[in-house]
N, C-alpha and C positions, 0 to 999 in steps of 0.2 A: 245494367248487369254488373257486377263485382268482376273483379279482375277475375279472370280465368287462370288457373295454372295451366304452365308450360312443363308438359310433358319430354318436350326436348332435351334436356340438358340428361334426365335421366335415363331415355331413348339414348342417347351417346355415350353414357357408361355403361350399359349393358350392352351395347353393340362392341363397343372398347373389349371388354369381356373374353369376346369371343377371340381375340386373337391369342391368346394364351391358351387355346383348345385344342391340343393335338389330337391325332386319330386315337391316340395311344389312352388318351383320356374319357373317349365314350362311355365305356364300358363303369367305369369307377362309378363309385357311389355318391350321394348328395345328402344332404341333409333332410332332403322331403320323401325317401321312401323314392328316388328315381334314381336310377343312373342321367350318367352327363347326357347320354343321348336322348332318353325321355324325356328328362326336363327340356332340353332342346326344340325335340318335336313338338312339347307344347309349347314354348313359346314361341316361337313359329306358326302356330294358329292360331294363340287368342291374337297374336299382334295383328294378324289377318283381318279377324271375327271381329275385334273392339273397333277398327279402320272404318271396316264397312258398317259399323253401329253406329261410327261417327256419321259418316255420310247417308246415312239410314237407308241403306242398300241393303235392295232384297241377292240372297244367296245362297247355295249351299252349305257354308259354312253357317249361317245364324243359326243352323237347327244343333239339335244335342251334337256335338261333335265325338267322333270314336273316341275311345281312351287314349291317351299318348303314350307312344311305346318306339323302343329302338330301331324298330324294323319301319318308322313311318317317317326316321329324318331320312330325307330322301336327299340325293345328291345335288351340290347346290347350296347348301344349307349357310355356308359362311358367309355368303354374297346375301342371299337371298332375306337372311336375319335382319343385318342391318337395315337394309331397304323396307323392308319391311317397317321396324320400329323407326325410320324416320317418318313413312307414310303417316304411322300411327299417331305420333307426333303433331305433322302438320293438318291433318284429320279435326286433331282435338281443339287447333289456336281455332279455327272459327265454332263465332258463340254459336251460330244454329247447331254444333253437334251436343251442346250441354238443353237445347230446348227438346220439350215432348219425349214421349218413348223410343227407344233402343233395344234390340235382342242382341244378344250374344252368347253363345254357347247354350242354346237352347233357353237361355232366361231373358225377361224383359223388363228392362229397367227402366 
């Protein structure tokens, strides 16, 4: 198998990210049609959803997920992100998550 990219180093600038996120900044806009806190929420889930596609674990989240929205970053969130995108991270380095099918967000790859 070809070297695998390492997801990590960019899992740690986007976790980096968040410490320059004050409360004060949710609300504000983004360049994708979200505010800070939508985009938040969703990355918050797919890092979830992609984790357990690594590990090809069945869950609630593989299905279509709700839309992301302000009212769904739930409390927690600053801890909770990064941890998240390290899981996602170390998920990815083993080869069996790039073999066979994966779902995430209701699609399967």
């Amino acid at each position: 198998m070809p070297d695998l990219p390492d997801l990590g180093p960019t899992a740690l600038r986007v976790a980096a990210l968040l410490d320059g996120v004050g409360d004060d900044d949710l609300g504000r806009p983004t360049p994708c049609d979200y505010d800070v806190a939508t985009l938040l929420d969703h990355l918050d889930g797919l890092a979830l959803a992609f984790t357990l596609a690594a590990r090809k674990s069945d869950g609630p989240v593989l299905a279509a997920p709700p839309a992301p929205s302000e009212k769904g970053l739930t409390p927690g969130w600053r801890e909770r992100i990064p941890q998240r995108l390290h899981a996602l991270a170390e998920a990815w380095r083993s080869p069996e998550a790039w073999v066979g099918e994966a779902t995430a967000g209701g699609v399967t790859m």
